[in-house]
Backbone as a ProteinNet text record, in pm:
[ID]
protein_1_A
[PRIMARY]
XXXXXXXXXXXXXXXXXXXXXXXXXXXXXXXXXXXXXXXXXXXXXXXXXXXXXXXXXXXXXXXXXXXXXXXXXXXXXXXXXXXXXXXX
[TERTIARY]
84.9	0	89.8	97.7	148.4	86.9	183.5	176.7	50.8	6.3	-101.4	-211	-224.9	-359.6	-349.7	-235.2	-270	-318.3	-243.8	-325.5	-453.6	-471.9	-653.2	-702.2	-689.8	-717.9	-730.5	-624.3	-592.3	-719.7	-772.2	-823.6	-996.1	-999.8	-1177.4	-1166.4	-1061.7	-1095.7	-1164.6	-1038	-1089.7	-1212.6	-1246.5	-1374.2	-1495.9	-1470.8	-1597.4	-1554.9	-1448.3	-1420.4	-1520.7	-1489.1	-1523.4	-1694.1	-1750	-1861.3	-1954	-1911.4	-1904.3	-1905.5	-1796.2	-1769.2	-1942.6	-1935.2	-2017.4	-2204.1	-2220.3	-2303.4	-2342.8	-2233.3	-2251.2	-2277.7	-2179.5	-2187.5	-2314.8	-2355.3	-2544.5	-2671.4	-2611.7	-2701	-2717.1	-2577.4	-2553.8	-2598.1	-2556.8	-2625	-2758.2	-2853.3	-2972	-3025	-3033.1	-3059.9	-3027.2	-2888.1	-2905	-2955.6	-3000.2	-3100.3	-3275.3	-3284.6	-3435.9	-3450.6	-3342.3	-3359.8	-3336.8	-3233.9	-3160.5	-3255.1	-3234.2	-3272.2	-3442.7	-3474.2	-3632.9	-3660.9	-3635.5	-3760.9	-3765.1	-3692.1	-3712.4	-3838.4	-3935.9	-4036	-4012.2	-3902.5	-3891.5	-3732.3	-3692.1	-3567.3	-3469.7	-3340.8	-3223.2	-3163.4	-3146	-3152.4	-3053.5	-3087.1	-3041	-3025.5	-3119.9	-3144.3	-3222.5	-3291.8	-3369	-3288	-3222.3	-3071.7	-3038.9	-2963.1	-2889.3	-2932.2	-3066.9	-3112.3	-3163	-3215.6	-3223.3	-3074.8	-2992.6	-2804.5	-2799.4	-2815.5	-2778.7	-2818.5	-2981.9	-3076.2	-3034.8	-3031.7	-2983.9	-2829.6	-2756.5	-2590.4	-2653.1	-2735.8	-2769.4	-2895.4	-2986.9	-3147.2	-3129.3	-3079.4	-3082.8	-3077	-3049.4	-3003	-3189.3	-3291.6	-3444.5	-3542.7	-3392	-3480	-3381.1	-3243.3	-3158.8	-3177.7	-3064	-3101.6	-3111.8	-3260.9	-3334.9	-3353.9	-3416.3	-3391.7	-3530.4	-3647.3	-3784.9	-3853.8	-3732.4	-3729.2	-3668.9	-3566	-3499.4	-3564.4	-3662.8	-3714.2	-3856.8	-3907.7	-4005.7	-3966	-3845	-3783.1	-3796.8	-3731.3	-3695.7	-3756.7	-3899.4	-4022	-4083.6	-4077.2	-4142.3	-4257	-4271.4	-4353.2	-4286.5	-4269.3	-4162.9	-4263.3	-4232.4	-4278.2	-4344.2	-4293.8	-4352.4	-4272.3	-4383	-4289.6	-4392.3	-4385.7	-4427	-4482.4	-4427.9	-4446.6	-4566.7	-4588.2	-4734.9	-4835.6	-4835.8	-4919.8	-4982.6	-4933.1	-5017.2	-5108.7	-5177.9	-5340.9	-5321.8	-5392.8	-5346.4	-5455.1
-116.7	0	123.4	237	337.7	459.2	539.8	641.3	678.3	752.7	813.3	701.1	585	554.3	520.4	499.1	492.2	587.3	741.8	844.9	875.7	798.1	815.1	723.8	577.1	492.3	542.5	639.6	693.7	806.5	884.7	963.2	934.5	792.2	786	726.1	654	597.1	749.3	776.1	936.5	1000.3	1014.6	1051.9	932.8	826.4	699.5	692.7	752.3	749.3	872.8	982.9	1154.3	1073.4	1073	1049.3	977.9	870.1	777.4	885	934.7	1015.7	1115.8	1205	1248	1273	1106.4	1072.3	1025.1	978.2	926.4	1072.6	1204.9	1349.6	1399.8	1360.7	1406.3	1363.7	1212.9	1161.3	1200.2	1212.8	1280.6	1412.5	1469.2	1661.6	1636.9	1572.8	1560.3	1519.6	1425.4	1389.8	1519.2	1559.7	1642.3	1761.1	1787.1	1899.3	1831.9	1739.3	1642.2	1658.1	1608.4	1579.4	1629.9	1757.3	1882.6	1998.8	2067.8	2203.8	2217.8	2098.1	2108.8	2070.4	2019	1916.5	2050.5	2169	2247.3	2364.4	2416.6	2438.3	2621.4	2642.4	2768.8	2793.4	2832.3	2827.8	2895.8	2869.5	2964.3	3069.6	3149.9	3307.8	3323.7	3376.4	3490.3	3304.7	3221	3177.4	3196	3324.5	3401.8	3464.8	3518.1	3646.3	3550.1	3437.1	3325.3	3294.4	3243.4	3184.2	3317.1	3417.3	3536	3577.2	3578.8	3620.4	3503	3348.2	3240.1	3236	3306.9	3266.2	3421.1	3504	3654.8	3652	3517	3515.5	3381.5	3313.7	3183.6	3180.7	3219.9	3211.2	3086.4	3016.1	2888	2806.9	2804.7	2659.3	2624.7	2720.7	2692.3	2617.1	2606.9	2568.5	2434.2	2438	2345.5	2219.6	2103.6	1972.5	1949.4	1843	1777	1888.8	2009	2072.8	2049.8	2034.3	2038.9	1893.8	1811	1675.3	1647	1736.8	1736.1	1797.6	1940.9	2008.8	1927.2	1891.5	1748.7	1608.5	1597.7	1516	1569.6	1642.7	1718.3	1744.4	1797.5	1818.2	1705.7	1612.9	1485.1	1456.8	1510.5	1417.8	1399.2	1246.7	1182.5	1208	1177	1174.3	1272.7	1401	1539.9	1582.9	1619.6	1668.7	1795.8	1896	2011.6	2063.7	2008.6	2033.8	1961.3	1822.5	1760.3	1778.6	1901	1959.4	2063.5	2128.1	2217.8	2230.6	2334	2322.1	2317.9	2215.7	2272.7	2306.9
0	0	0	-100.1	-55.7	28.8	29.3	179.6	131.1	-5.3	-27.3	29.7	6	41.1	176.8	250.3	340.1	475.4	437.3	473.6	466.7	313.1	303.3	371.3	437	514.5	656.7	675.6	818	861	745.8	698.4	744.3	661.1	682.6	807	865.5	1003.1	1088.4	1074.9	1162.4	1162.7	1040.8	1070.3	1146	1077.9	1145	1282.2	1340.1	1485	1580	1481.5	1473.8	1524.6	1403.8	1415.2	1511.1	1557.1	1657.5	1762.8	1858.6	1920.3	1930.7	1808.5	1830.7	1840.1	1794	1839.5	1971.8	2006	2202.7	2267.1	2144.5	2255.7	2260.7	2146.1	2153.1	2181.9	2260.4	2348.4	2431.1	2476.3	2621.6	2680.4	2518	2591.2	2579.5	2481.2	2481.1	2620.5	2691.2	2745.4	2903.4	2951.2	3008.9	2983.1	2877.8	2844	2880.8	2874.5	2950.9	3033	3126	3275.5	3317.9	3352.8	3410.3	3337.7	3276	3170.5	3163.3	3108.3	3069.6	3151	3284.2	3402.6	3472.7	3480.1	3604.7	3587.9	3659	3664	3615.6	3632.1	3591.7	3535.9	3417	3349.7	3420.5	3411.2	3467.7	3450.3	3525.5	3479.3	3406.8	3328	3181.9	3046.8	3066.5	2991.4	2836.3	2847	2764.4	2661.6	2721.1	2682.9	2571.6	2682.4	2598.8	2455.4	2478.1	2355.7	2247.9	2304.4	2215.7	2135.5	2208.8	2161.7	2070	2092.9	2008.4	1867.7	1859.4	1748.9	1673.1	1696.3	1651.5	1574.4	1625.9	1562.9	1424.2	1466.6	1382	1357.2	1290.6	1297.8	1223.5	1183.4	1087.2	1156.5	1294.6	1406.5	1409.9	1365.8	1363.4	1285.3	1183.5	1046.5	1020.2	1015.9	978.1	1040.3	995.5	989.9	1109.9	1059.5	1187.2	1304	1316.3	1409.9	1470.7	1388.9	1435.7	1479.9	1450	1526	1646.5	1656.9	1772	1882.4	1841.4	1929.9	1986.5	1917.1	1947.7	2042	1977.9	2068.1	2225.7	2241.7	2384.6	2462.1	2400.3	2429.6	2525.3	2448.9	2456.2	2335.8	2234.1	2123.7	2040.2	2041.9	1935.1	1820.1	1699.5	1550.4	1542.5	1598.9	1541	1467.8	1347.6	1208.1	1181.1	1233	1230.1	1060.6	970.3	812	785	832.1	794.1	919.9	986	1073.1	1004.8	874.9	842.5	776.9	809.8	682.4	564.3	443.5	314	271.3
[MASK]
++++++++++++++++++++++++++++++++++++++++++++++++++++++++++++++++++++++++++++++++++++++++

């Protein structure tokens, strides 16, 4: 095998590692965003700010991938797909 392919070997491992990785990381924040963040009866101060400052630098984190599945998720209603909720 030469060096070139084997950098590219070295290459996709990394990422299928990457990926891996960051799917375990988004179980994890998901979930402490469930049980910590969303169970508490009233949000944490200057949580408002936060998410007003977040969506004002990114208004696309609203619309982009899987976002209205995720927010359903979190919620608690799985298989909400907000697009076949609307009137036609």
């Amino acid at each position: 095998m030469c060096e070139r392919e084997a950098k590219d070997k070295r290459g996709r491992r990394r990422v299928r590692e990457l990926n891996q990785q960051s799917e375990s990381v988004t179980t994890v924040r998901r979930e402490f965003l469930r049980s910590t963040l969303l169970a508490r009866k009233t949000p944490p101060k200057m949580v408002a700010a936060c998410v007003a400052a977040t969506l004002a630098r990114d208004p696309g984190l609203m619309s982009e991938y899987k976002a209205t599945e995720s927010l359903g998720e979190l919620l608690g209603f799985m298989g909400y797909y907000p697009a076949m909720c609307q009137a036609e």
